[in-house]
C-alpha positions, 0 to 999 in steps of 0.5 A: 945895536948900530955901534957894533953893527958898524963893526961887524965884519962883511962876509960875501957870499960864496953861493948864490941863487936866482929863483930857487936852491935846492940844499941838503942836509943829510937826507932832508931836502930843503929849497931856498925859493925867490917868489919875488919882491915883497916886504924887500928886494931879496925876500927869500924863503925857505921850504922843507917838503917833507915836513911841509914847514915853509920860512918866510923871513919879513915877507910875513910879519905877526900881528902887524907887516912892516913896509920900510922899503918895500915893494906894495904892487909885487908883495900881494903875487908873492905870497899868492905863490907862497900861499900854493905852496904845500905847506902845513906850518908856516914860521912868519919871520915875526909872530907864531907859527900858522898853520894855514894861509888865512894871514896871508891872504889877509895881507895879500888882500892889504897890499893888493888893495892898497896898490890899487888905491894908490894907482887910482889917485895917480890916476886922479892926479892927487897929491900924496898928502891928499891920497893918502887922505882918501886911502881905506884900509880901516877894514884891514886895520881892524882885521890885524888890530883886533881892537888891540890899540898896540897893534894898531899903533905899529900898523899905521907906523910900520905899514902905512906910514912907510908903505903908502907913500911907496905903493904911491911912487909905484903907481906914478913911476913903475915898479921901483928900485930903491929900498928907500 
């Protein structure tokens, strides 16, 4: 993939919005909604009212989330609004559409407690090495896992390993600015 990544060509965008944007397609209404950071910097979703479907792109990924570069204190109060949004499906940006907010709750629940751990070991002064020691999420691990080994793999090496170490950088530095 990389070899022809490199030779795509770069568009800039010739709209842009801040929070919200409101498109429509014939007679569909369809919203373009910044709620804030999450799993990225720019996490935009996408609402179609009348059908009640909302689009979340990575902000929501199925079975397992992925935190490369994401921003752990802001992701939980980002899905809370997505999760007052009036929706009745709702397309993860991987995994089976859901009609209902249970994952995301979940996952709000996840990061919001791993924010808050990560914050009390700043406090405490311990090095990463020895919070991420101290750090519980095995209750989480279990719940998105569901004992399948697979699951549990890509949950400590796409969430944990890179999320952790951020929500730390969070709790030492403020929100941070980097997607690195």
């Amino acid at each position: 993939m990389l070899p022809e990544l490199s030779q795509a060509p770069t568009i800039k965008p010739s709209l842009t919005f801040q929070d919200s944007l409101t498109v429509y397609l014939g007679k569909r209404e369809v919203r373009v909604l910044f709620l804030g950071r999450g799993n990225t910097g720019g996490d935009a979703l996408v609402y179609v009212p009348d059908a009640k479907v909302l689009m979340t792109g990575d902000l929501v990924v199925h079975p397992a989330p992925y935190a490369f570069g994401s921003f752990i204190g802001e992701w939980g109060p980002t899905l809370r609004k997505a999760m007052a949004i009036d929706a009745t499906s709702i397309v993860p940006g991987h995994g089976p559409v859901m009609h209902d907010t249970t994952y995301l709750r979940l996952l709000a629940d996840l990061v919001e407690s791993m924010a808050a751990q990560a914050k009390e070991a700043a406090k405490e002064g311990l090095s990463l090495e020895d919070a991420r020691k101290k750090l519980d999420v095995q209750r989480f691990r279990e719940q998105f896992a569901h004992g399948d080994e697979k699951t549990g793999k890509a949950f400590h090496g796409f969430f944990l390993g890179p999320g952790f170490p951020r929500a730390y950088r969070e709790a030492k530095e403020g929100p941070l600015h980097d997607e690195t």
